[in-house]
N, C-alpha and C positions, 0 to 999 in steps of 0.2 A: 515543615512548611506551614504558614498562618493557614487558621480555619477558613472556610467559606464563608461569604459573606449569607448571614441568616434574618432574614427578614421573615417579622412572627414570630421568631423563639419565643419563648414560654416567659422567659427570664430576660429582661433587661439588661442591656451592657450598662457593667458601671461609669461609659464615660464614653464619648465620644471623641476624636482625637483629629482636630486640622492639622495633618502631616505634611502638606506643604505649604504652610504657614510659619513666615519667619527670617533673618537673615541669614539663617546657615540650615535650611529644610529642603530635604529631611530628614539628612544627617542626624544633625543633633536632637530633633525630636526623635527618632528610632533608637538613640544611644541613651535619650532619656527616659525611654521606654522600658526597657531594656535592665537601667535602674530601678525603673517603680516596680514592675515585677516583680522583682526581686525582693521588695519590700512589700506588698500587695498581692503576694498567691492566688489569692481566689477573684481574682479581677477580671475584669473583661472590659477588651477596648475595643471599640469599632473604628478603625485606621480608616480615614478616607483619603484619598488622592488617587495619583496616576497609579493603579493597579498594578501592572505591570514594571515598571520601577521597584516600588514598593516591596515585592514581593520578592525580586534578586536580592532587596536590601536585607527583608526578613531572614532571608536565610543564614545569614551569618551574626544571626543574633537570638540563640535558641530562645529565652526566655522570652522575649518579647513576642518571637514569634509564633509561640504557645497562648499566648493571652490573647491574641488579637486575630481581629475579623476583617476583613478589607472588604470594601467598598469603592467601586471605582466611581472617580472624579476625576472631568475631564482639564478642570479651567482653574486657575490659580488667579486671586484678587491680589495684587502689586500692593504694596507700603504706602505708593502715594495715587492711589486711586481715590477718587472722592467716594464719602458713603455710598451719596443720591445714585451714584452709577453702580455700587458695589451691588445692590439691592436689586438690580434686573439681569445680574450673573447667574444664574440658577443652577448653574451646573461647577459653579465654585468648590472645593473642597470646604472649604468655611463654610456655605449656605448650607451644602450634602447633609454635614455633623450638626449644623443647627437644627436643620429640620429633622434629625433623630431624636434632638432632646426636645422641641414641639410634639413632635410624634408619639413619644412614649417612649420610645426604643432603646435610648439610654437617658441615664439621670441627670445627664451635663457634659460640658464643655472644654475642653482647653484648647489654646490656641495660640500661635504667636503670633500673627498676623495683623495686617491694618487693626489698630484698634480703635480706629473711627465705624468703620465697616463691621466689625463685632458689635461694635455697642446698637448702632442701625439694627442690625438682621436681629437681633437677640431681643429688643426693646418689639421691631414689631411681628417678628416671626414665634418667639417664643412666650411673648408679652408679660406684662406685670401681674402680682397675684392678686388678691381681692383684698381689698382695702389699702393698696397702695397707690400713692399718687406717683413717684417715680421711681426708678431705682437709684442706686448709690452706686458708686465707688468704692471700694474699700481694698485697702493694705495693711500689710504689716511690718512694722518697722522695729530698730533697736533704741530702748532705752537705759538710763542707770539703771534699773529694777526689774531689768526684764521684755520680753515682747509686746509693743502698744499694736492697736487698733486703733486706723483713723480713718473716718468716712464722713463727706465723699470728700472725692479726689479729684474731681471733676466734671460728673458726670451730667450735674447738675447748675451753671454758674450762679442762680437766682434761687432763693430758698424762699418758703412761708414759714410760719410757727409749726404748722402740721407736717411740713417735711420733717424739719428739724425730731419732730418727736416719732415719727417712723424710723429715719435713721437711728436713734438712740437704742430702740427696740429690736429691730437687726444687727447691730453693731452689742447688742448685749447677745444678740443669740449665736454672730458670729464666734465672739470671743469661748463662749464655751464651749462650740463646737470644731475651731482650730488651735484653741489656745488651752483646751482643757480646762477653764478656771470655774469653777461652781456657783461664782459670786465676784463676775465681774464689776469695776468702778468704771462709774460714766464722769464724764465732765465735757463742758457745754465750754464754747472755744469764743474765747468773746477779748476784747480790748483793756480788763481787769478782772478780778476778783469780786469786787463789790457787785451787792446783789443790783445797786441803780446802775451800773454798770452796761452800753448796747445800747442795743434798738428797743422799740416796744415788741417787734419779733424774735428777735432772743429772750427778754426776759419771760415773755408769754408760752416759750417752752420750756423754759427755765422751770416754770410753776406747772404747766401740764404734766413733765417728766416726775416730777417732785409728790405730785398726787395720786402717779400712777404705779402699775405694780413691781416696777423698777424703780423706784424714786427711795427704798432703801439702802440702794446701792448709788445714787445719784450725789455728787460731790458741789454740784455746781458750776460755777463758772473759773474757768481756767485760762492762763496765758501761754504765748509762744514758745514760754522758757519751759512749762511743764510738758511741753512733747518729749523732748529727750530726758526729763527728769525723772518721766513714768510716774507722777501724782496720778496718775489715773490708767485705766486698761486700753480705756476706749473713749476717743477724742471725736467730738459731734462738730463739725462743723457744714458750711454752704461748700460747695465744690469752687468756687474763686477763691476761697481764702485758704480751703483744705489744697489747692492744687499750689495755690504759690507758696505755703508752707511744705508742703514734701519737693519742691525743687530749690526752694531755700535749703532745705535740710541734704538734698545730695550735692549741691553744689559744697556746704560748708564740708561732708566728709571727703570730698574730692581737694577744697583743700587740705584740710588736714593729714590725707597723701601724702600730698606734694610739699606739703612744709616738713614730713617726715624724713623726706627723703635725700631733701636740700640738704638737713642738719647732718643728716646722716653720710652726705659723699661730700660735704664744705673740705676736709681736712683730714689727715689720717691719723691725729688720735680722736675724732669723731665716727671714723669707718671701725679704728678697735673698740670705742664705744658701741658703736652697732653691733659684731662679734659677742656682745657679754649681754647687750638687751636684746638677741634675739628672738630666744626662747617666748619672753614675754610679750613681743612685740609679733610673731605666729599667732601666738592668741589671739592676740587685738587683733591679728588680719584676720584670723576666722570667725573672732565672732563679727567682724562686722562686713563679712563676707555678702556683698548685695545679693549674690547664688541663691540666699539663705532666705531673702523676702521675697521672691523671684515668686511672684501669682496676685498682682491686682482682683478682686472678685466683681464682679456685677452683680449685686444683691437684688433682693424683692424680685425676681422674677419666678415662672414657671417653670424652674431646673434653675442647676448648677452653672455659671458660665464664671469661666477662669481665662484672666488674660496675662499669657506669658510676656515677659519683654523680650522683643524681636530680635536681642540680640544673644540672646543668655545660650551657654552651651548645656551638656546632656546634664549637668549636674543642679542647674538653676532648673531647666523644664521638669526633673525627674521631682522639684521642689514644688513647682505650679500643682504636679498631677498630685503630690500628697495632700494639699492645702483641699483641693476638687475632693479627693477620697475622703478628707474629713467630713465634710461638708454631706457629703449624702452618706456615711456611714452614721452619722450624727444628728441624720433628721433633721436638719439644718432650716429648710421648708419648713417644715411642721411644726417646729419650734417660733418660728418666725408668723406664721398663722396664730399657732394659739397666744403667743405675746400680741397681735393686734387686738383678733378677739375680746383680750381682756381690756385693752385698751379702750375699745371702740365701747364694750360697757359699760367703762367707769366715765369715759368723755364721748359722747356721742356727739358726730355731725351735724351740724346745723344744716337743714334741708330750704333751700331758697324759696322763698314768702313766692305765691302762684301770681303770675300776671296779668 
């Protein structure tokens, strides 16, 4: 049977967990629990929702139900509840787990729920770190060369120059702490190549980035074609342009589905054709398995928040909770502090002339 709920341990849970957040919760959150255990031994989750639910489910899920703590939550926030009203639920499963990671109590987040309503509670319950103006978005997606980083995705639709170079900074400290890379490549997401190339607000962080202690890893300016090309790790743009770029990007792999599929049932020496490319074609479906990108982050804040897609089953969520375990196994925060720091050194703020 899951542990008691422990309020004041000594030790923080690694993760706070909205268990009835999602289209198929809390099923598939406790099957992808269940998973990350598995992978994550020494973890601890604080399970919030209906308790008593919860706790029938626990039991037919040993591992899971070794790792986790419940917390009863009475109210579940609906998919299409507006934030404005999500935010006076207090007794939400979402709010419960947010307020463990404001609290101390655990390091962070996941969730599959309204992610209007996450982004709300998390922005002002668990709030932004010091020296940031907002937070980001960020995902991870597939390229030819590998896993990209791209932020934001939304979170933001209106950027300045100083957004732009916070994002680049997080987005560098992401990459090493889900992506493992030592020496991630930044590129600044603009209308060409050329440095005259934008706005005066792109190219103005174009040169901030460039001066700064990431700017030997800083490539420049990049186009739409290099997201999937993988010229770079980690793709800086404003959340309007980052968001309609990742929905251009899964609309085109939905087609390429379906164009797959056409060719492949048109005729039957195109079905024996399918037969002989199957093997190859497993692949292509696993690696570009969307399971597999399954955990949008909300960066620069005060913990961990991981936003699962509301639809994903146990094996996309058990994917969310890995990207989350990164992230605070990797000082992910901390890292993210001291890349500002050095920032804020070498380009200090301009403080407004007194009136």
């Amino acid at each position: 049977m899951p542990a008691s709920d422990r309020k004041g341990a000594s030790a923080p849970f690694s993760l706070a967990i909205d268990a009835m957040g999602g289209d198929h919760a809390p099923d598939a959150i406790l099957d992808g629990l269940e998973l990350a255990a598995e992978r994550h031994p020494h973890a601890r989750f604080l399970l919030v929702g209906d308790e008593v639910r919860l706790g029938a489910l626990l039991a037919m899920r040993p591992r899971a139900a070794k790792a986790c703590s419940l917390r009863h939550a009475p109210d579940v926030i609906s998919g299409d509840l507006k934030p404005t009203a999500a935010l006076r639920i207090r007794g939400s499963s979402m709010r419960v787990a947010i307020d463990a990671v404001a609290g101390g109590e655990a390091a962070g987040i996941v969730s599959a729920g309204n992610t209007g309503a996450l982004m709300a509670l998390a922005k002002i319950v668990v709030k932004t770190l010091p020296e940031i103006d907002r937070p980001a978005l960020a995902a991870i997606g597939p390229s030819a060369r590998g896993d990209v980083v791209m932020l934001d995705l939304g979170a933001n639709v209106q950027c300045d120059a100083r957004n732009l170079v916070e994002f680049a900074v997080m987005g560098d400290a992401f990459a090493r702490a889900v992506l493992g890379l030592t020496n991630p490549t930044i590129g600044l997401l603009n209308v060409g190549s050329e440095e005259l190339k934008g706005d005066e607000r792109v190219r103005q962080a174009a040169e901030t980035i460039r001066d700064s202690h990431i700017g030997t890893n800083f490539r420049g300016f990049v186009e739409g074609h290099d997201i999937a090309a993988g010229t770079v790790d980690v793709i800086v743009t404003d959340g309007f342009t980052g968001n309609v770029a990742l929905k251009t990007g899964e609309g085109a792999l939905k087609l390429m589905r379906d164009l797959l599929r056409q060719v492949f049932t048109s005729s039957v020496p195109a079905r024996m054709g399918y037969l002989l490319a199957r093997p190859a074609l497993d692949r292509l479906r696993e690696w570009m398995d969307p399971r597999r990108y399954n955990g949008a982050v909300l960066i620069g804040l005060n913990g961990v928040v991981v936003k699962s897609h509301g639809g994903t089953d146990a094996l996309g969520f058990a994917h969310a909770v890995d990207v989350a375990m990164d992230m605070v196994t990797h000082r992910f925060n901390e890292n993210i502090r001291e890349g500002l720091a050095r920032l804020s050194a070498a380009t200090p703020r301009e403080t407004p002339a007194p009136r």
